[in-house]
N, C-alpha and C positions, 0 to 999 in steps of 0.2 A: 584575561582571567576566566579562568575555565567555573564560574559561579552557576546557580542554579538557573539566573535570568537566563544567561548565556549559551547552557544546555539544552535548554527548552528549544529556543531556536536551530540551535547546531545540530540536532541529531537529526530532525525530518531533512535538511538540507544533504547532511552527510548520506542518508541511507537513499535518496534520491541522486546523490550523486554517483555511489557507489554503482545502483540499479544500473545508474544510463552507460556507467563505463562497462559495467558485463557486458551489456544487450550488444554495446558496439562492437566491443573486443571479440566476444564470441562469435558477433556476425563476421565477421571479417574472417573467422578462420573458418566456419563454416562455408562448403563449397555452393554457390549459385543459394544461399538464404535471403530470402525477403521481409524484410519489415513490415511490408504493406500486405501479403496474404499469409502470413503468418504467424503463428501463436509463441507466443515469448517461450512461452514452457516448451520446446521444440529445441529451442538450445542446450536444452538441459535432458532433453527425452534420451531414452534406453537407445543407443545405436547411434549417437548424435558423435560430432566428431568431439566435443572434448566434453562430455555433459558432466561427469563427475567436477570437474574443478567450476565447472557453471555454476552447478549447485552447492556446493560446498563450501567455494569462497568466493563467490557471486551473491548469489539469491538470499543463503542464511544468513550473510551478515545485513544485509539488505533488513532483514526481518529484524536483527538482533536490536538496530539502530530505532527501527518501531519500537518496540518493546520497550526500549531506556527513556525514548518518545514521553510512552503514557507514561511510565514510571514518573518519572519526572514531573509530566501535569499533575497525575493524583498529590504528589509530595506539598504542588503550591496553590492551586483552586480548591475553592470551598468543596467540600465533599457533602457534595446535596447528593440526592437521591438520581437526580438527572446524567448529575456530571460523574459518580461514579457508573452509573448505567453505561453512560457514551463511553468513557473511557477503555469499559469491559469491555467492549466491541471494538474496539480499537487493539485491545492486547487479543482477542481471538482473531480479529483482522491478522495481525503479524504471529501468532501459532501456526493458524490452518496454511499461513501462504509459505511458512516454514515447512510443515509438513508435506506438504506439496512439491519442494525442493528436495525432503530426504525420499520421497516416493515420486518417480519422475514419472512421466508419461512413456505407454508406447514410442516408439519412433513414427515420427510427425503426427503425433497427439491423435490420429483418427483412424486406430485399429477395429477391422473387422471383427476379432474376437479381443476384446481387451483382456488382459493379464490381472491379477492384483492388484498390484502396483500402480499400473495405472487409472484402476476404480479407486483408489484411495486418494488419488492426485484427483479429479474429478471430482469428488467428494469435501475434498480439504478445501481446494481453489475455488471453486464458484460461490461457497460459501461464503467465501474467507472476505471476498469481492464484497457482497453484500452484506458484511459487519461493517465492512469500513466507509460503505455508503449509509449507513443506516447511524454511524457513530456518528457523523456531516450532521444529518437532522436532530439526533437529540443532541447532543454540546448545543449546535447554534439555537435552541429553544431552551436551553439550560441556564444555570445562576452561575456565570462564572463569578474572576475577582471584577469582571471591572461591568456599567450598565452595556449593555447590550444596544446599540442605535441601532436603525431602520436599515441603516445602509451595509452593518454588516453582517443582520440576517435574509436580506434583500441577495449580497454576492452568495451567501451562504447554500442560502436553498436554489437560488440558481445554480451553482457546483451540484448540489447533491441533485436537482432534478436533471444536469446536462449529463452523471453520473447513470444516473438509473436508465435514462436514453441510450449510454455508449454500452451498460450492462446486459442488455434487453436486444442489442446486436452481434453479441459475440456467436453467433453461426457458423461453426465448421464450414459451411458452402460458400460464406461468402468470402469475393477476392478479395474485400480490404479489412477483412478480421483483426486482420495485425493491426493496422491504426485505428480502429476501435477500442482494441484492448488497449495499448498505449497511451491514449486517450483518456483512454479510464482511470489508470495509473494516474497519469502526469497531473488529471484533476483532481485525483484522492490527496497527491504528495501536494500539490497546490493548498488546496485549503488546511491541511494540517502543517505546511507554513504559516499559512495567513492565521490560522489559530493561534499558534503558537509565538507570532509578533505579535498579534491581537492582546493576549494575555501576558506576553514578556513587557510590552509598553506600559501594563495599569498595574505592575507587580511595584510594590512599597520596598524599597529601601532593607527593608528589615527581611526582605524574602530571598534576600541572594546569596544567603549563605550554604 
């Protein structure tokens, strides 16, 4: 039963799962793409071989599934001052990395004179990064429904400071950018699983409707 507990958990799972199936399907049609020196938005870049359905019915929905994410939290956590705060950065998280998708990058994201399009990709994405590490820190120091213990602001700030590490390496020069970035993702989508169990498990009875 598709209930409110139920949705909390299913969308970060779905729009994680959705992400890993692009990334692979796209790679594969992509000729000689690397995962390891390369930047996701490069499947989706201007000139890329299928980048329009990357982005479109890839990346956006990827976003859409955030979006319904925080919806959802705001509907059944106290709405302290905290947890509306994180959550906000968690729906600019999923805007900017949407926008970012309808504004692709040059082709292989590191044009000599960049275009528009891809300043605005640039602009949306790196951002968009650093909502959704910064959302990691305030939730996990926030008033959710349920007490907070030691050991799940202990994994928490650990994710968000392994976060700001993999964020602080994204380098066009360097060869393993790509699993950086990945890295970064898969930690973002991790803790806003383990949030979203975290606060599915302490939800009353009376909140699943």
């Amino acid at each position: 039963m598709f209930n409110r507990k139920n949705l909390l958990l299913a969308f970060p799972i779905f729009s994680l799962i959705w992400f890993a199936g692009t990334m692979i399907v796209a790679g594969l049609y992509y000729p000689e793409y690397s995962h390891i020196t390369q930047f996701i938005s490069e499947l989706g870049a201007t000139g890329s071989p299928h980048g329009e359905y990357v982005n479109y019915l890839g990346f956006i929905p990827t976003e859409i599934f955030i979006l319904a994410f925080a919806f959802t939290c705001f509907l059944v956590i106290p709405k302290t001052k905290k947890n509306i705060t994180g959550l906000s950065f968690i729906v600019v998280y999923g805007l900017t990395l949407g926008i970012s998708a309808i504004y692709p990058c040059d082709f292989q994201c590191r044009p000599v004179e960049p275009t528009f399009s891809h300043n605005i990709h640039m602009l949306s994405a790196f951002p968009g990064y650093l909502c959704g590490i910064i959302s990691i820190f305030i939730l996990s120091s926030g008033s959710p429904l349920f007490v907070q213990g030691k050991a799940f602001k202990l994994i928490s700030f650990t994710i968000g400071g392994l976060c700001i590490y993999a964020f602080l390496s994204l380098d066009p020069s360097s060869n393993v950018v790509g699993v950086y970035q990945r890295s970064l993702d898969l930690m973002i989508y991790a803790w806003f699983i383990y949030f979203a169990y975290n606060v599915r498990t302490h939800l009353p009875d009376s909140s699943e409707g």
